[in-house]
CHARMM-style PDB file with segment names, atoms N, HN, CA, C and O in Angstrom:
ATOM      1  N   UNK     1     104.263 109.042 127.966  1.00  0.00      PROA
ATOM      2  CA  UNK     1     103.204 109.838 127.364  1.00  0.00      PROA
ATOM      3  C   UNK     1     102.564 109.027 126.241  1.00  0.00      PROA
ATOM      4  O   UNK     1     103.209 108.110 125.732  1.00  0.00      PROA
ATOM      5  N   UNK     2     101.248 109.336 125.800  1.00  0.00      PROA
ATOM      6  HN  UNK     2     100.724 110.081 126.214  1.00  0.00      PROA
ATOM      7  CA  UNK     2     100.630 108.532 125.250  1.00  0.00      PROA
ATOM      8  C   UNK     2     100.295 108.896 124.264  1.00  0.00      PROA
ATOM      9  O   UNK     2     101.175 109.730 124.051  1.00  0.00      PROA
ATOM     10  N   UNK     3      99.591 108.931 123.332  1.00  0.00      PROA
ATOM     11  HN  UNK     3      98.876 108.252 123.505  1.00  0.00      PROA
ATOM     12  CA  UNK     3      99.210 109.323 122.120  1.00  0.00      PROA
ATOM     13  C   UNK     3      97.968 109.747 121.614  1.00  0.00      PROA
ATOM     14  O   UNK     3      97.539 108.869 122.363  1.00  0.00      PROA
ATOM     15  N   UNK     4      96.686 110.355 120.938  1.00  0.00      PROA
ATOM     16  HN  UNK     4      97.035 111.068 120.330  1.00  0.00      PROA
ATOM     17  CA  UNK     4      95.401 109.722 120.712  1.00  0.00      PROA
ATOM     18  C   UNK     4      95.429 110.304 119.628  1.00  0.00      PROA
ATOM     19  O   UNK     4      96.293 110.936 119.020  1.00  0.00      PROA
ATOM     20  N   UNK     5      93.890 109.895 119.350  1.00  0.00      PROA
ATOM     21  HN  UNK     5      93.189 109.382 119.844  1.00  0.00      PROA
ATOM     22  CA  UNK     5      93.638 109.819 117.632  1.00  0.00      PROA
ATOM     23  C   UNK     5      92.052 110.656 117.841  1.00  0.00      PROA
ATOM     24  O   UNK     5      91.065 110.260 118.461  1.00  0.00      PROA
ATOM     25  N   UNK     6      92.215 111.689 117.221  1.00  0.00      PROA
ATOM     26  HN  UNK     6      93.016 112.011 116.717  1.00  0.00      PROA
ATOM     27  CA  UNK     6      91.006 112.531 117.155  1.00  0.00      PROA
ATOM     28  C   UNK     6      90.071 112.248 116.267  1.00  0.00      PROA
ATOM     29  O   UNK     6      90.132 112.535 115.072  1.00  0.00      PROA
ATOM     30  N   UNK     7      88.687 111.363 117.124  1.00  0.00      PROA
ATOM     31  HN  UNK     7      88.638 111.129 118.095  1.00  0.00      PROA
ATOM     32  CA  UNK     7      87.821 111.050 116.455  1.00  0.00      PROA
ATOM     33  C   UNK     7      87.188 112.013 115.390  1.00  0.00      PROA
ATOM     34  O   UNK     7      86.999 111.402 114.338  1.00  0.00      PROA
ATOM     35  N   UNK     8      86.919 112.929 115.351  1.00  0.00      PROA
ATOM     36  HN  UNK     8      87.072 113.425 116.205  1.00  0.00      PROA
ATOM     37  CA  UNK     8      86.363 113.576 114.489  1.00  0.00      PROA
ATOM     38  C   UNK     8      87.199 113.884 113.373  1.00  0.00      PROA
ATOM     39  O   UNK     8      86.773 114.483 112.385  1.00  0.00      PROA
ATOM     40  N   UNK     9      88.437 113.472 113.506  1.00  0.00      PROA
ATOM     41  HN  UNK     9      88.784 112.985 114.308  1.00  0.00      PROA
ATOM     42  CA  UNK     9      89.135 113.750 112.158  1.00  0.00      PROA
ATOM     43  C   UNK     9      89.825 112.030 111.868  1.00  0.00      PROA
ATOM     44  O   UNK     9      90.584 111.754 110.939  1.00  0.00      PROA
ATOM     45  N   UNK    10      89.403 111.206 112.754  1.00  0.00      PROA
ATOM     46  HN  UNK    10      88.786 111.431 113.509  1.00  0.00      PROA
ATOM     47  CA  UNK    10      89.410 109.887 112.110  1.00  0.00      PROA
ATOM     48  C   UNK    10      88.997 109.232 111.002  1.00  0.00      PROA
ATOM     49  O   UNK    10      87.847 108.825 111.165  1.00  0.00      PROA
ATOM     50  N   UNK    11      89.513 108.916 109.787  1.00  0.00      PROA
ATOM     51  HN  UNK    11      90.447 109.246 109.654  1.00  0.00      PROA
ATOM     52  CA  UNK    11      88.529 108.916 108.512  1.00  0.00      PROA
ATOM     53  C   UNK    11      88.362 106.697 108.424  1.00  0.00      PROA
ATOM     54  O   UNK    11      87.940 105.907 107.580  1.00  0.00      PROA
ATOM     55  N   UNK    12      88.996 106.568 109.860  1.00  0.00      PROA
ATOM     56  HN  UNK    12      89.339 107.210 110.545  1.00  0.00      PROA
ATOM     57  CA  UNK    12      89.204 105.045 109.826  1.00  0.00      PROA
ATOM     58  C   UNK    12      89.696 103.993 108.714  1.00  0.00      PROA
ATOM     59  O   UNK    12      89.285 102.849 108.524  1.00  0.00      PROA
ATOM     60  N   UNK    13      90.728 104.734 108.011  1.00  0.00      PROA
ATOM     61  HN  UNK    13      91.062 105.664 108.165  1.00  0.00      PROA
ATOM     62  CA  UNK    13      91.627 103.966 107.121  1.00  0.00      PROA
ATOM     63  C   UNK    13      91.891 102.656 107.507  1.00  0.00      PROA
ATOM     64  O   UNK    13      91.857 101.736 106.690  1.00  0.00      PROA
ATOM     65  N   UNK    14      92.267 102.421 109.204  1.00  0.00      PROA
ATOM     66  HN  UNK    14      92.295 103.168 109.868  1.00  0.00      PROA
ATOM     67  CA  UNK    14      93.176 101.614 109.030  1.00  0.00      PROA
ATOM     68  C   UNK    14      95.081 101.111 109.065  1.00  0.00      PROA
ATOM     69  O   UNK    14      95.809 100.203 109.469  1.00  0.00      PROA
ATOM     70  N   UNK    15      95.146 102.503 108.298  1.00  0.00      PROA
ATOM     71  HN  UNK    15      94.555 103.240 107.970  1.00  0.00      PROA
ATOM     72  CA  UNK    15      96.322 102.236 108.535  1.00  0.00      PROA
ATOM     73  C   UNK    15      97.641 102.037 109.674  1.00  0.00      PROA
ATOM     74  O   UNK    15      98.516 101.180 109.795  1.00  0.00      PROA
ATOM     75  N   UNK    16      97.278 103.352 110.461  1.00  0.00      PROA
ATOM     76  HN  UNK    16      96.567 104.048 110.362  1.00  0.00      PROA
ATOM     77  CA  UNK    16      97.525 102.779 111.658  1.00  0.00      PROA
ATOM     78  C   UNK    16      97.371 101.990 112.763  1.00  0.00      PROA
ATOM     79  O   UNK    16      98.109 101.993 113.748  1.00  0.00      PROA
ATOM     80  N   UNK    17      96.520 101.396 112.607  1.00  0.00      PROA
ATOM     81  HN  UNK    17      95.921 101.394 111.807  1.00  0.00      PROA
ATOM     82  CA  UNK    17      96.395  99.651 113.353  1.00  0.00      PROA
ATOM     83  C   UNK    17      97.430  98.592 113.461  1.00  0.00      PROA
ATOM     84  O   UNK    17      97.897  98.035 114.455  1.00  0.00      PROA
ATOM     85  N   UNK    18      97.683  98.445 112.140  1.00  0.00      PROA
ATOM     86  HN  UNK    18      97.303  98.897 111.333  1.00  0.00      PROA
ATOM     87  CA  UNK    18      98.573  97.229 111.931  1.00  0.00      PROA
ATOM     88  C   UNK    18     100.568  98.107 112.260  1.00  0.00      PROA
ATOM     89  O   UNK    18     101.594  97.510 112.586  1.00  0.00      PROA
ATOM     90  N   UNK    19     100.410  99.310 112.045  1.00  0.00      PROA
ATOM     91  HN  UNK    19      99.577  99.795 111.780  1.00  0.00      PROA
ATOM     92  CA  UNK    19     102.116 100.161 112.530  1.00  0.00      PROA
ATOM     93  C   UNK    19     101.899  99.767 113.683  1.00  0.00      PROA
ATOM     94  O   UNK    19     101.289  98.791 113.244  1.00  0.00      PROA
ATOM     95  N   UNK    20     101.826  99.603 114.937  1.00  0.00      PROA
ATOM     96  HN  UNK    20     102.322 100.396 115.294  1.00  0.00      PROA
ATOM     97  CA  UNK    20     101.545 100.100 116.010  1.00  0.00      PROA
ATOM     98  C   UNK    20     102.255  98.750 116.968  1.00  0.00      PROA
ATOM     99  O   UNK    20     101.454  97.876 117.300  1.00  0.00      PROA
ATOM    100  N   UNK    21     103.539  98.601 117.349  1.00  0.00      PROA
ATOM    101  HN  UNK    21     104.190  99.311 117.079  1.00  0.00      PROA
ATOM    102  CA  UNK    21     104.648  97.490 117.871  1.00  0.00      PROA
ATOM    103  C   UNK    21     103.569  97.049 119.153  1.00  0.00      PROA
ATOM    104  O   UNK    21     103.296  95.910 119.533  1.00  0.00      PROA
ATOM    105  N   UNK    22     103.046  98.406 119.691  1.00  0.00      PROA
ATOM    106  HN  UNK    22     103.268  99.331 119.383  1.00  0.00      PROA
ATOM    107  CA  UNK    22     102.340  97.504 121.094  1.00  0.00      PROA
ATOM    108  C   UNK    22     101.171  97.290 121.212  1.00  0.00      PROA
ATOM    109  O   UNK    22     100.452  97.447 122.198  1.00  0.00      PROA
ATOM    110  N   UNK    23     100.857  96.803 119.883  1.00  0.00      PROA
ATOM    111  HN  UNK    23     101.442  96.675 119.081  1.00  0.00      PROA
ATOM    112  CA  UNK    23      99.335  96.727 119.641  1.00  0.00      PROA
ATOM    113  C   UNK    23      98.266  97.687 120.775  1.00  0.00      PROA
ATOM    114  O   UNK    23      97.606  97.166 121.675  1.00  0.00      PROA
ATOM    115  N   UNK    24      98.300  99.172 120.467  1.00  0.00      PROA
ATOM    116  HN  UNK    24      98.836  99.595 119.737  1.00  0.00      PROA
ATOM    117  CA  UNK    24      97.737  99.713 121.260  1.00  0.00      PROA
ATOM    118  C   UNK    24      96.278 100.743 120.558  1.00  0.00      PROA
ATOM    119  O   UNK    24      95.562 101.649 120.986  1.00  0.00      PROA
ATOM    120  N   UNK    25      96.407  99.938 119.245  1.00  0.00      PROA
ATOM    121  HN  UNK    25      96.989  99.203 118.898  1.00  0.00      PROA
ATOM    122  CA  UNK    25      95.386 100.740 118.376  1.00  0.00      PROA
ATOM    123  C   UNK    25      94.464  99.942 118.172  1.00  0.00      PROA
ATOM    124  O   UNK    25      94.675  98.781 117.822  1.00  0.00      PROA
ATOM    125  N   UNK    26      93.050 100.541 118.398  1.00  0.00      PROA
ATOM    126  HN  UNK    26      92.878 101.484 118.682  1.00  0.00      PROA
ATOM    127  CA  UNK    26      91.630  99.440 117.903  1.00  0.00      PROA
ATOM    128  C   UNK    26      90.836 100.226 117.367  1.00  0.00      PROA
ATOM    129  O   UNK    26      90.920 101.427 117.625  1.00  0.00      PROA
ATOM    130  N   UNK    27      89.857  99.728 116.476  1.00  0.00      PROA
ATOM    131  HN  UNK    27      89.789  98.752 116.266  1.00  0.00      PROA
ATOM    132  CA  UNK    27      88.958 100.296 116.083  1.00  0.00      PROA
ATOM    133  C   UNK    27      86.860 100.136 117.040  1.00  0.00      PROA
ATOM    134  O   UNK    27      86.153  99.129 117.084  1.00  0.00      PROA
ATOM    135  N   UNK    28      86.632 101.188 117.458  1.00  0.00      PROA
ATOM    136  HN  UNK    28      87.206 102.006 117.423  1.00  0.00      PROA
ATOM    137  CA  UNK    28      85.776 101.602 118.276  1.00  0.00      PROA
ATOM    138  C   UNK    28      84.683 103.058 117.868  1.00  0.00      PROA
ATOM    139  O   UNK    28      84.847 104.273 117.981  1.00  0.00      PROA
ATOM    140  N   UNK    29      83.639 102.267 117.398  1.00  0.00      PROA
ATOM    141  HN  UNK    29      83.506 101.281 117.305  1.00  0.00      PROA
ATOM    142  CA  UNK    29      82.526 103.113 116.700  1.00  0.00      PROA
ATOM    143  C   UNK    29      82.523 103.959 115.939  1.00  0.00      PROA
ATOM    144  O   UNK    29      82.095 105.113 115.927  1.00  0.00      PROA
ATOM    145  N   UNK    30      83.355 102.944 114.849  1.00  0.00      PROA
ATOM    146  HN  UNK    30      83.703 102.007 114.858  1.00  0.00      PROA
ATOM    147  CA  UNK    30      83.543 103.704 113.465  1.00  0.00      PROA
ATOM    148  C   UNK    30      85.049 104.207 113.651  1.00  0.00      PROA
ATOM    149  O   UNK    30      85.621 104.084 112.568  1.00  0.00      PROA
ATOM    150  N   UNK    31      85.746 104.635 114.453  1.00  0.00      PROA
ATOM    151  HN  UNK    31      85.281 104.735 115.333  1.00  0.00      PROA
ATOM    152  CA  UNK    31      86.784 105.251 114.091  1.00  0.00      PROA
ATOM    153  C   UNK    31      87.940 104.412 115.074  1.00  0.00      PROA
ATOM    154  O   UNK    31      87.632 103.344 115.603  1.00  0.00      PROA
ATOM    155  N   UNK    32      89.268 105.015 115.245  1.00  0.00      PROA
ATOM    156  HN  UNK    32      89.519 105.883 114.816  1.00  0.00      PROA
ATOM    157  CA  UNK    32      90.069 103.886 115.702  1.00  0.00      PROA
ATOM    158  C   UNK    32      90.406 105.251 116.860  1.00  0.00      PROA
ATOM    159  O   UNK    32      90.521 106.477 116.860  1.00  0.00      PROA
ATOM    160  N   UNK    33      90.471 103.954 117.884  1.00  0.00      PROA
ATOM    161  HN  UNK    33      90.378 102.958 117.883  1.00  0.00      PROA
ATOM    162  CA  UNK    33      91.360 104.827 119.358  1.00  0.00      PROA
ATOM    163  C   UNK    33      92.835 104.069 119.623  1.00  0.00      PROA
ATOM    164  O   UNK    33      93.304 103.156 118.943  1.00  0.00      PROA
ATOM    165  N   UNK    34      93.460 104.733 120.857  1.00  0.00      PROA
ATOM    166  HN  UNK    34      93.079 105.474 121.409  1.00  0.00      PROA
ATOM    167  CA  UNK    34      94.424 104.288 121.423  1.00  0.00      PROA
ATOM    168  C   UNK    34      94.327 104.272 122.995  1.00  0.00      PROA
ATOM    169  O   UNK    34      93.733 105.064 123.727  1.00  0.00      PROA
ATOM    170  N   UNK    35      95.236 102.905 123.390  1.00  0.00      PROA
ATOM    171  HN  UNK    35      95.718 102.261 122.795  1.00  0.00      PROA
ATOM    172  CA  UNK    35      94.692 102.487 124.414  1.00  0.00      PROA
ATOM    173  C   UNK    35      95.930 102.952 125.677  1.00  0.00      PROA
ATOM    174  O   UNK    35      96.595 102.061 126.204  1.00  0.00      PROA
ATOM    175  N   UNK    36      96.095 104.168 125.997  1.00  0.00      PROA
ATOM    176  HN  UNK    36      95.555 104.892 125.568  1.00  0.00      PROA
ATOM    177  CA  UNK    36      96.950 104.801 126.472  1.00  0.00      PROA
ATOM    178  C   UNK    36      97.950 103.949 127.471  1.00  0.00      PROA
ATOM    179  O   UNK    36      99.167 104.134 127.519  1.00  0.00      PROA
ATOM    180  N   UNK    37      97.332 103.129 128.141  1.00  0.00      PROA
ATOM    181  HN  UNK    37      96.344 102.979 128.101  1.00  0.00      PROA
ATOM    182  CA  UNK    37      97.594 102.098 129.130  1.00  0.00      PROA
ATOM    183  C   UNK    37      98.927 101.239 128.066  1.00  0.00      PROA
ATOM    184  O   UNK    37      99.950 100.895 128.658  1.00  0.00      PROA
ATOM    185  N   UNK    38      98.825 100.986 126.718  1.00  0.00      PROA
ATOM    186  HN  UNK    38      97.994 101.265 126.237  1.00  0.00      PROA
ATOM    187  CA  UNK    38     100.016 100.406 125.945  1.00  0.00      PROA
ATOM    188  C   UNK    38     100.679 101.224 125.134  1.00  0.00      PROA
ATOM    189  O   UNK    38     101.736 100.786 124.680  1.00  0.00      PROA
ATOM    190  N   UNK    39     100.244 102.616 124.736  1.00  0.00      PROA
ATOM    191  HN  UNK    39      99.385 102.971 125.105  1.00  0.00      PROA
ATOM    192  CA  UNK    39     101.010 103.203 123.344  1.00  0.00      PROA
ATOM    193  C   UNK    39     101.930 103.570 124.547  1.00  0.00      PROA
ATOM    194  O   UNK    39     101.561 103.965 125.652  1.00  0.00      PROA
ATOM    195  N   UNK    40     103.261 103.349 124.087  1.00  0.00      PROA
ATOM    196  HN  UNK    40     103.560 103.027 123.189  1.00  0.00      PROA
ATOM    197  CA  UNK    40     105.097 104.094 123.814  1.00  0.00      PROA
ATOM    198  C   UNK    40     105.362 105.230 123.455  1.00  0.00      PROA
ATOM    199  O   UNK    40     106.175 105.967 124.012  1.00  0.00      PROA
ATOM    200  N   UNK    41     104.415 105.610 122.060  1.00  0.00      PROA
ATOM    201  HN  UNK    41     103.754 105.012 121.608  1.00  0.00      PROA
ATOM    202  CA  UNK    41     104.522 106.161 121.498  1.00  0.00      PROA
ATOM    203  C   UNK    41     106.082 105.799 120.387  1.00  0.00      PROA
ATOM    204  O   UNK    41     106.922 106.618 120.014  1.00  0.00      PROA
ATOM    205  N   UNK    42     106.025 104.432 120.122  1.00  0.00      PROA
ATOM    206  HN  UNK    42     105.343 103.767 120.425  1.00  0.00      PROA
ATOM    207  CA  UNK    42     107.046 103.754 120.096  1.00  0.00      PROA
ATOM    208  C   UNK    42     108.113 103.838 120.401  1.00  0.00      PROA
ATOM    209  O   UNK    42     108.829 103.508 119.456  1.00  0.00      PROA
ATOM    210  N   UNK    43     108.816 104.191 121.490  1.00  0.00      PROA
ATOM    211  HN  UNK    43     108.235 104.460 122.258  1.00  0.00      PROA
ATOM    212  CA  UNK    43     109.763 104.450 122.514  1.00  0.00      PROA
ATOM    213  C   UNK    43     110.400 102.580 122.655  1.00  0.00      PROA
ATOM    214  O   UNK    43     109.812 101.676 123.249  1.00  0.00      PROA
ATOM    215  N   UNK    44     111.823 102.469 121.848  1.00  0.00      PROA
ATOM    216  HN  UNK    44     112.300 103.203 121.365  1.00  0.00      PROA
ATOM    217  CA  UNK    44     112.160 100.945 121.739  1.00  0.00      PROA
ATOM    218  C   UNK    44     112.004 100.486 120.740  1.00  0.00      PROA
ATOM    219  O   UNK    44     112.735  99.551 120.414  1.00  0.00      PROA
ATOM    220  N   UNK    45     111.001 100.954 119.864  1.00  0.00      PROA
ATOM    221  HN  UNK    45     110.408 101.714 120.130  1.00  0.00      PROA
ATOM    222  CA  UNK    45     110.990 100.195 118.928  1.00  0.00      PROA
ATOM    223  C   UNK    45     111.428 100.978 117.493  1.00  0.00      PROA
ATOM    224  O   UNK    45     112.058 100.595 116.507  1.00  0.00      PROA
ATOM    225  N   UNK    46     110.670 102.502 117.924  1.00  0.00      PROA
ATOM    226  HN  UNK    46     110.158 102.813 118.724  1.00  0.00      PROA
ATOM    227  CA  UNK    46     111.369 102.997 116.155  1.00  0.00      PROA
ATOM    228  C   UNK    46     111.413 104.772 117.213  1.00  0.00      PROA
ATOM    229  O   UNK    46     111.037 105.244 118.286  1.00  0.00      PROA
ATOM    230  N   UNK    47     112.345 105.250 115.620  1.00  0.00      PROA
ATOM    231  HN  UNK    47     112.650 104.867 114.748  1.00  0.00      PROA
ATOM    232  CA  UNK    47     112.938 106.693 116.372  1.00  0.00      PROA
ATOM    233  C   UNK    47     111.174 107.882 116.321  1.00  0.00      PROA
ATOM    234  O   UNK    47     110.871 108.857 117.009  1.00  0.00      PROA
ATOM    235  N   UNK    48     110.419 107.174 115.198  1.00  0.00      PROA
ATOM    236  HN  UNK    48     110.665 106.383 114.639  1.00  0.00      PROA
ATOM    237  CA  UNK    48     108.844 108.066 115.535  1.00  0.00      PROA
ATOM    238  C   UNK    48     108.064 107.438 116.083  1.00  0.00      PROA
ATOM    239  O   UNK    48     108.359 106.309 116.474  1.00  0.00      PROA
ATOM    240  N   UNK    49     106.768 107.994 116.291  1.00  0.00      PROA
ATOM    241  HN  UNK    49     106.528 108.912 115.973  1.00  0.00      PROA
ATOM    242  CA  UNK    49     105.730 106.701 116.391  1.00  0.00      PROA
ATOM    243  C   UNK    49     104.983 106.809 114.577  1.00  0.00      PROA
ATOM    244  O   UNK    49     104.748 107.665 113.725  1.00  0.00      PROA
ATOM    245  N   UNK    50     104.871 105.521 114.753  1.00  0.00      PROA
ATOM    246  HN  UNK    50     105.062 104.825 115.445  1.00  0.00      PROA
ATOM    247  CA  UNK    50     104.709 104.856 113.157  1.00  0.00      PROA
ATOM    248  C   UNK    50     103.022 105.469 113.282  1.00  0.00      PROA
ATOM    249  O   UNK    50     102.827 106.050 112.214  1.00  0.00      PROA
ATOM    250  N   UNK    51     102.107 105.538 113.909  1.00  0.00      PROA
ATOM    251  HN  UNK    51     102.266 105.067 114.776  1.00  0.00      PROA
ATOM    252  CA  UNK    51     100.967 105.427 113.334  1.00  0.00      PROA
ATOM    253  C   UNK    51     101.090 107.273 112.787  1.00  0.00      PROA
ATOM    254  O   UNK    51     100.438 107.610 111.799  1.00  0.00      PROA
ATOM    255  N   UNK    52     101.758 108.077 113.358  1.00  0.00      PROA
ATOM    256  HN  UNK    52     102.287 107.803 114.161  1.00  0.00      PROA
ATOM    257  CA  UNK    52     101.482 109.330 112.877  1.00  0.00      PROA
ATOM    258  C   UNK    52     101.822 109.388 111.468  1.00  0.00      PROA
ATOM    259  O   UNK    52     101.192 109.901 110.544  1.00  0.00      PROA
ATOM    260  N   UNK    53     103.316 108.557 111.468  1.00  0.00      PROA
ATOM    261  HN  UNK    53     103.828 108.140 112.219  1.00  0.00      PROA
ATOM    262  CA  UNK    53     103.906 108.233 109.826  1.00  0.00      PROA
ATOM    263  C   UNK    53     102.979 108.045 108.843  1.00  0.00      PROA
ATOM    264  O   UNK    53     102.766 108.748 107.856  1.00  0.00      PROA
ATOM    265  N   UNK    54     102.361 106.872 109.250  1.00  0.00      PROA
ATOM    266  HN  UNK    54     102.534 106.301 110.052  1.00  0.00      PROA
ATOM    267  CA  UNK    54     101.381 106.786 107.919  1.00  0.00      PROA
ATOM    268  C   UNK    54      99.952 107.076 108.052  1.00  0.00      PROA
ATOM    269  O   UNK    54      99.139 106.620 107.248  1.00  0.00      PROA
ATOM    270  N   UNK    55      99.538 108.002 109.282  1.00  0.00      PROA
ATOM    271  HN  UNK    55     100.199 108.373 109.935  1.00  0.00      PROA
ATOM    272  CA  UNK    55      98.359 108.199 108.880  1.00  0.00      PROA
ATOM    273  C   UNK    55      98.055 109.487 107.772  1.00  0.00      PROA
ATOM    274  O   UNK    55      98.588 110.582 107.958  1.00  0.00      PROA
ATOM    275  N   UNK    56      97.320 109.286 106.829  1.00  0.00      PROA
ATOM    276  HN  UNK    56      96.887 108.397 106.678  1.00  0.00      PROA
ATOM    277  CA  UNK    56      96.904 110.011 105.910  1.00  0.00      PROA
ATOM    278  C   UNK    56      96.148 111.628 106.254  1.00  0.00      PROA
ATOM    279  O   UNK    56      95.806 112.379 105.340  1.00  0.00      PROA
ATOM    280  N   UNK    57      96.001 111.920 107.519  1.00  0.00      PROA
ATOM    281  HN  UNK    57      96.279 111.310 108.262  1.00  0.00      PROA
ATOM    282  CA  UNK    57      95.474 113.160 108.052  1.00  0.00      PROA
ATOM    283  C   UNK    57      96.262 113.514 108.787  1.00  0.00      PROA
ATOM    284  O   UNK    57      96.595 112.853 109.770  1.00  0.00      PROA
ATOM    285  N   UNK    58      96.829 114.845 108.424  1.00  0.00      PROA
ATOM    286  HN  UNK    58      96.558 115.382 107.625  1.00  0.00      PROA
ATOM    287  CA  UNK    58      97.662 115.938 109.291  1.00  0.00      PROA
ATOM    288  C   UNK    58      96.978 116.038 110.217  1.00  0.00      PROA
ATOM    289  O   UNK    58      95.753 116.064 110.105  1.00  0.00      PROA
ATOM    290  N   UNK    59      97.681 116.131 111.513  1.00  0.00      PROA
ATOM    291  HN  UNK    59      98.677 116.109 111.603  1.00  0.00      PROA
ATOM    292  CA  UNK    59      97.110 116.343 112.331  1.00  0.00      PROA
ATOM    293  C   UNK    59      96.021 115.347 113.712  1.00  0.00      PROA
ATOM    294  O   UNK    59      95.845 115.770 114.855  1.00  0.00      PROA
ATOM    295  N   UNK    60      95.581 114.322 113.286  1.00  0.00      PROA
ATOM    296  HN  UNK    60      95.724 113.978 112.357  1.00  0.00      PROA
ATOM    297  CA  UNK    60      95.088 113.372 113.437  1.00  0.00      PROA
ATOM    298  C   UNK    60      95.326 112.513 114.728  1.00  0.00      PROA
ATOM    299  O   UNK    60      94.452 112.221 115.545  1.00  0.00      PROA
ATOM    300  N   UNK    61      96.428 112.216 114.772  1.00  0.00      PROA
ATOM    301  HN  UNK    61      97.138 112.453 114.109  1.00  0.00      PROA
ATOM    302  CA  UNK    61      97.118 111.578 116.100  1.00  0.00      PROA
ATOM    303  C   UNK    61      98.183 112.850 116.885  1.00  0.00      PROA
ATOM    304  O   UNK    61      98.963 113.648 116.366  1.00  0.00      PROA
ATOM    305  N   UNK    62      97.949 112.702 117.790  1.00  0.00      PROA
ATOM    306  HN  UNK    62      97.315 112.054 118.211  1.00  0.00      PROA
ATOM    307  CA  UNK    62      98.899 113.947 118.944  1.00  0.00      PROA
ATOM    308  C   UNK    62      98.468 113.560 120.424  1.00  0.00      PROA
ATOM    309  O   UNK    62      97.478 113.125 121.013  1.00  0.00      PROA
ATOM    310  N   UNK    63      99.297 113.818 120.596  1.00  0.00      PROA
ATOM    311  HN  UNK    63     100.101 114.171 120.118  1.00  0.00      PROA
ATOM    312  CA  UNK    63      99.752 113.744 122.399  1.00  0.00      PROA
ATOM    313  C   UNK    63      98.961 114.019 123.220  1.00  0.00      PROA
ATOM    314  O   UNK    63      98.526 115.169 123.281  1.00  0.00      PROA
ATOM    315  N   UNK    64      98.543 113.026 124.100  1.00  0.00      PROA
ATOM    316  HN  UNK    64      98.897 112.092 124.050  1.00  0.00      PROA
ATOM    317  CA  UNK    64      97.173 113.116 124.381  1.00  0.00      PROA
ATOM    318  C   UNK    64      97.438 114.196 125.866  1.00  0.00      PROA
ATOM    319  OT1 UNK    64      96.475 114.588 126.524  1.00  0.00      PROA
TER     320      UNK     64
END
């Protein structure tokens, strides 16, 4: 299962770009997506997925 990032509540920090083990986060017209084809949802690498950790908006990233 994959993850996404709800553009309209994307404020494009950033921060979750660089968390992200399978490099599956980019930034795409102004705000950042995920590229379902690579997110884990870090499955292997950590017990959450890191970009929800530090993104600064509740709510923001969820299961696509």
């Amino acid at each position: 299962m994959a993850l996404k990032i709800v553009s309209s509540m994307c404020t494009a920090c950033s921060a979750c770009e660089a968390e992200c083990p399978n490099v599956a986060i980019r930034e795409k017209g102004g705000t950042y997506i995920i590229d379902p084809k690579k997110c884990t949802e870090c499955e292997g690498h950590f017990d959450a997925p890191q970009c929800i950790a530090v993104c600064p908006v509740p709510g923001c990233i969820k299961k696509a």
